[in-house]
C-alpha positions as CSV (number, residue, x, y, z in Angstrom):
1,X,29.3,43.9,29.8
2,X,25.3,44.6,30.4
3,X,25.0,43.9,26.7
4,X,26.3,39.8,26.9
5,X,23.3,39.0,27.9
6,X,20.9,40.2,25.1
7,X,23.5,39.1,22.8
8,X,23.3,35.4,24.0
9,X,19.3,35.9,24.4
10,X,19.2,36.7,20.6
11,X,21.6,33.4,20.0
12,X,19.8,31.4,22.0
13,X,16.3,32.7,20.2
14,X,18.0,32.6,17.0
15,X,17.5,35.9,15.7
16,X,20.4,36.2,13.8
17,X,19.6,38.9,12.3
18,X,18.9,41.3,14.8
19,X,22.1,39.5,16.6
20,X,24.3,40.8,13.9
21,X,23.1,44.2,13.5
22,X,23.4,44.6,17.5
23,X,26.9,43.8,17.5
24,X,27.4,46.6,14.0
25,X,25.5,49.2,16.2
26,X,27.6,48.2,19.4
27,X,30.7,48.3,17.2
28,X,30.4,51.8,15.7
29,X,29.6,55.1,16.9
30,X,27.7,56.2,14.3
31,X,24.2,54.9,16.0
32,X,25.1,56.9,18.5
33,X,22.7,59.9,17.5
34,X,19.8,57.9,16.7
35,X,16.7,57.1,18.6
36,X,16.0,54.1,19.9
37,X,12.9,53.4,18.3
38,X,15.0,54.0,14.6
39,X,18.0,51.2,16.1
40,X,14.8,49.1,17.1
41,X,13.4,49.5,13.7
42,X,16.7,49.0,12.1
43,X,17.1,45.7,14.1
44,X,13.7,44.1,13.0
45,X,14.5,44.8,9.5
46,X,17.9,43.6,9.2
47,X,16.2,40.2,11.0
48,X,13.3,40.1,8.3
49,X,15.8,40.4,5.1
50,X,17.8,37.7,6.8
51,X,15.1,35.9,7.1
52,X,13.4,36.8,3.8
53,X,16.3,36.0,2.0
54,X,16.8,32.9,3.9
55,X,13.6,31.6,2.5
56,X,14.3,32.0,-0.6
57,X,17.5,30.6,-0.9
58,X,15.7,27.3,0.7
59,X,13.1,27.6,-2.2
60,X,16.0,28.1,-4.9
61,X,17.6,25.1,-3.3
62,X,14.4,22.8,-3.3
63,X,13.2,23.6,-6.9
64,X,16.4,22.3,-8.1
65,X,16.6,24.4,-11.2
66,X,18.9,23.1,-13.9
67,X,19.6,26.8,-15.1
68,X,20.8,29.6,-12.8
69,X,18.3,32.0,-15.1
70,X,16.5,35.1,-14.7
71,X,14.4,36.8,-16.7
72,X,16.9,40.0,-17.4
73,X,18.9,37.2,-18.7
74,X,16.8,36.6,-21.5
75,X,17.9,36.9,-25.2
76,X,15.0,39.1,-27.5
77,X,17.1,40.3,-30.3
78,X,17.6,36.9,-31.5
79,X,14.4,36.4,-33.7
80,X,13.0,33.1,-32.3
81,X,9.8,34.0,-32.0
82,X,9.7,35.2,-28.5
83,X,6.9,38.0,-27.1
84,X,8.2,40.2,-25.1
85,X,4.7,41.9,-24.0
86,X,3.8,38.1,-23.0
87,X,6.9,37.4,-20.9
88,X,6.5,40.9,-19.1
89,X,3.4,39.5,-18.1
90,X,4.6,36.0,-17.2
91,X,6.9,37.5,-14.9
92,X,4.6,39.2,-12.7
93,X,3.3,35.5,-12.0
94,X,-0.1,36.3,-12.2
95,X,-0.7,32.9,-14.5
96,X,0.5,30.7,-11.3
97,X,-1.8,32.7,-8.6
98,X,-4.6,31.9,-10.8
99,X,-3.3,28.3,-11.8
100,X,-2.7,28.3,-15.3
101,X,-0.2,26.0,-17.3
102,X,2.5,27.1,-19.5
103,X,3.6,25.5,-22.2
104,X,7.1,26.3,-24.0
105,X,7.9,24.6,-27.8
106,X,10.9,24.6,-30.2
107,X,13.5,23.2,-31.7
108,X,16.9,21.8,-29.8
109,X,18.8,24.4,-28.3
110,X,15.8,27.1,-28.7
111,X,16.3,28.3,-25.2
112,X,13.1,26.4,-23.9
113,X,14.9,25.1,-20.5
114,X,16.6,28.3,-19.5
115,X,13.8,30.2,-20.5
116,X,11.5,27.9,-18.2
117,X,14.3,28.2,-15.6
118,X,14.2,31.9,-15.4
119,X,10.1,31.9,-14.9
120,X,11.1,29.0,-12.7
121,X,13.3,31.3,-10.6
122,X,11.0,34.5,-10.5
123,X,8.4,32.4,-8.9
124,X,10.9,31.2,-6.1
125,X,11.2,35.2,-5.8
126,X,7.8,36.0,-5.6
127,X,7.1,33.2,-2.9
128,X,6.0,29.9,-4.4
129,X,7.1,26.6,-4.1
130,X,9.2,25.4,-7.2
131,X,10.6,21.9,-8.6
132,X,12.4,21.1,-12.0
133,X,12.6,18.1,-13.4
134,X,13.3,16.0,-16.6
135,X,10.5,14.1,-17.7
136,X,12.7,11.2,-18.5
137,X,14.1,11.0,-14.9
138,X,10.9,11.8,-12.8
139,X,10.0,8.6,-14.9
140,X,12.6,6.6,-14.0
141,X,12.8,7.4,-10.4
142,X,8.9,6.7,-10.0
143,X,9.3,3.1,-11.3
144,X,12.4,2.8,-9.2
145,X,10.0,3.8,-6.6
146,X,7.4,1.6,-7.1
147,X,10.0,-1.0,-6.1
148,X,11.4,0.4,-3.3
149,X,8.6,1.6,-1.4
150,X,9.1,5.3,-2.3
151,X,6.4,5.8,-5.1
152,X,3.7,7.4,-2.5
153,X,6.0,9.5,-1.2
154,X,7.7,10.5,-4.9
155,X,4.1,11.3,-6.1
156,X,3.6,13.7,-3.2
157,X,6.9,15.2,-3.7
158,X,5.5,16.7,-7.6
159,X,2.3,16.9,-6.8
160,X,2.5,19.5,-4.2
161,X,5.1,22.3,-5.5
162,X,2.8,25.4,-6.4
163,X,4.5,25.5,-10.3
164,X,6.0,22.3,-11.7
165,X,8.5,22.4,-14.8
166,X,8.7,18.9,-16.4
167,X,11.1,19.6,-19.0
168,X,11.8,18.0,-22.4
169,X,9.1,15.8,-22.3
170,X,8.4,13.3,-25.4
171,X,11.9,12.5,-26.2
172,X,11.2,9.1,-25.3
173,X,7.8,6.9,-25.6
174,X,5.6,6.7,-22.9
175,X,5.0,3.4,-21.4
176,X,1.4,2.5,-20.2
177,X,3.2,3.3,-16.9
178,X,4.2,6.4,-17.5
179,X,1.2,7.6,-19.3
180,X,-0.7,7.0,-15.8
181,X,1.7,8.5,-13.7
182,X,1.3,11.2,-15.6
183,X,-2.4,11.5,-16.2
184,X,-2.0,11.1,-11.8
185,X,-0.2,14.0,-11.6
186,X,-2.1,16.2,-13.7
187,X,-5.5,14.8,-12.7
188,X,-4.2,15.8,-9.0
189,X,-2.5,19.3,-9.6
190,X,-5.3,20.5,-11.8
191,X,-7.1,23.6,-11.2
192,X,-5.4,24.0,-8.0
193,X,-1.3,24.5,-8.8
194,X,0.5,24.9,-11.8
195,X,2.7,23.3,-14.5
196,X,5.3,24.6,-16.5
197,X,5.9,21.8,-19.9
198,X,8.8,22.3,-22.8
199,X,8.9,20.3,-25.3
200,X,11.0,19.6,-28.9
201,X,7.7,18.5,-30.5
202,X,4.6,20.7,-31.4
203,X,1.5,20.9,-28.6
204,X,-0.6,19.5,-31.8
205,X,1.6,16.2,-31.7
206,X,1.5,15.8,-28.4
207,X,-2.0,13.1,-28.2
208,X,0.5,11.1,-31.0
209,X,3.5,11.2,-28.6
210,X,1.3,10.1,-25.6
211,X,0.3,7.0,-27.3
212,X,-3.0,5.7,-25.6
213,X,-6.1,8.1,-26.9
214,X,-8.0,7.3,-24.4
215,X,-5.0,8.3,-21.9
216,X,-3.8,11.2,-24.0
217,X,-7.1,12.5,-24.0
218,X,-7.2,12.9,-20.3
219,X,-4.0,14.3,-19.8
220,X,-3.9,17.0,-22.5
221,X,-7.5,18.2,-20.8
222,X,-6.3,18.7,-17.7
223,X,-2.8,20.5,-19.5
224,X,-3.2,22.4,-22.7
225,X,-6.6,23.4,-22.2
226,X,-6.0,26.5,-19.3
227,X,-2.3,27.2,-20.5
228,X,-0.7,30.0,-22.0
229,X,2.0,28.9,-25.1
230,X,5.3,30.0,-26.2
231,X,6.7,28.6,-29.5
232,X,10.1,29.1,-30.1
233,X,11.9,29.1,-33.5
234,X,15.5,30.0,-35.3
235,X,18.6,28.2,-34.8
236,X,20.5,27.1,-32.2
237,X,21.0,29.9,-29.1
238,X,23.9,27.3,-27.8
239,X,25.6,26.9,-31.4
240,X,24.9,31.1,-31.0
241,X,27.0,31.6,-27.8
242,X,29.4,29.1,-28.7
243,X,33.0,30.1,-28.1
244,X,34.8,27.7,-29.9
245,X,36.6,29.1,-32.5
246,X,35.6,27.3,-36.2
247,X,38.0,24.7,-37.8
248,X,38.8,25.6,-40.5
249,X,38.8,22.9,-43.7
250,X,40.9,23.0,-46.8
251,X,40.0,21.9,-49.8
């Protein structure tokens, strides 16, 4: 069959996507009637989406999102605070292409994470290079990596992505460690990517979670100063979605 060849040539170049819409057009007599610069065209776009969508499942993947949220997901009739004219705005990602922070505060189970996941997400849609992670684990694994020989490479791995979520940060107290790590990361991501924080604890208590003043200084500089600010409020959104029916109590 003449058309083995260009079949295997496509494998071989690894073009699946124009591979696979070959063998649909080869299959069906439908294409029959159409020109063969519209099969052509139709080719090259069934190889970009592949390949479009390929990319992005790879950036979904790396950013290691601990939500799978998007932004139609998100709760507004619950009153907790939550602007919708600012989060149409968020989403258009403008505040990363021009390297701003975010910052996201409120109570436990406020929707902070989910919310930060599904800004999180949108920017792996739009393009940019994404990574989640807990505060209290990037922590841990950069002291493991001091030890191991994996703290330069650790340090890259946050510094580069073009929006950074560390979630729940302040839960625990910052060690004179972490409090440099930290200032590192900002000092090296400032003005040129940006971070995504949430937080239990109120931006205005932040300098008295970070401990050092001298330390907290520096760091809140280089974060608070260029970010926009969500504050969440009102109870619990998991105690909200729960589905566990109530026990009831005599007496």
């Amino acid at each position: 069959m003449l058309n083995t060849p260009t079949l295997e040539k496509l494998r071989s170049l690894r073009l699946s996507g124009m591979l696979r819409a070959l063998e649909e057009q080869l299959a069906s007599t439908q294409y029959n009637e159409i020109s063969f610069e519209e099969r052509l065209g139709l080719l090259v776009d069934r190889e970009a989406t592949e390949r479009t969508n390929c990319r992005l499942k790879t950036r979904l993947t790396q950013a290691h999102l601990r939500h799978q949220a998007c932004l139609e997901d998100i709760d507004y009739k619950s009153p907790r605070g939550l602007d919708k004219s600012l989060m149409k705005s968020l989403a258009t990602c403008e505040w990363i292409q021009n390297h701003h922070n975010l910052l996201i505060t409120g109570p436990t189970g406020a929707g902070k994470s989910f919310l930060a996941c599904a800004l999180a997400h949108r920017a792996c849609l739009e393009g940019y290079r994404v990574l989640y992670v807990r505060v209290s684990r990037l922590f841990q694994d950069l002291a493991l990596g001091r030890g191991d020989g994996r703290y330069p490479k650790l340090m890259q791995s946050v510094v580069k992505p073009q929006l950074l979520v560390l979630d729940d940060f302040g839960l625990a107290a910052l060690t004179e460690a972490n409090r440099s790590d930290l200032l590192e990361i900002l000092e090296d991501r400032h003005g040129i990517v940006s971070t995504l924080v949430t937080s239990q604890f109120p931006v205005a208590s932040w300098h008295e979670l970070i401990g050092n003043p001298t330390l907290a200084d520096a760091i809140l500089d280089r974060l608070v100063h260029d970010a926009y600010k969500i504050t969440l409020k009102g109870e619990s959104m998991r105690k909200k979605n729960s589905k566990l029916t109530p026990i009831l109590q005599e007496g």
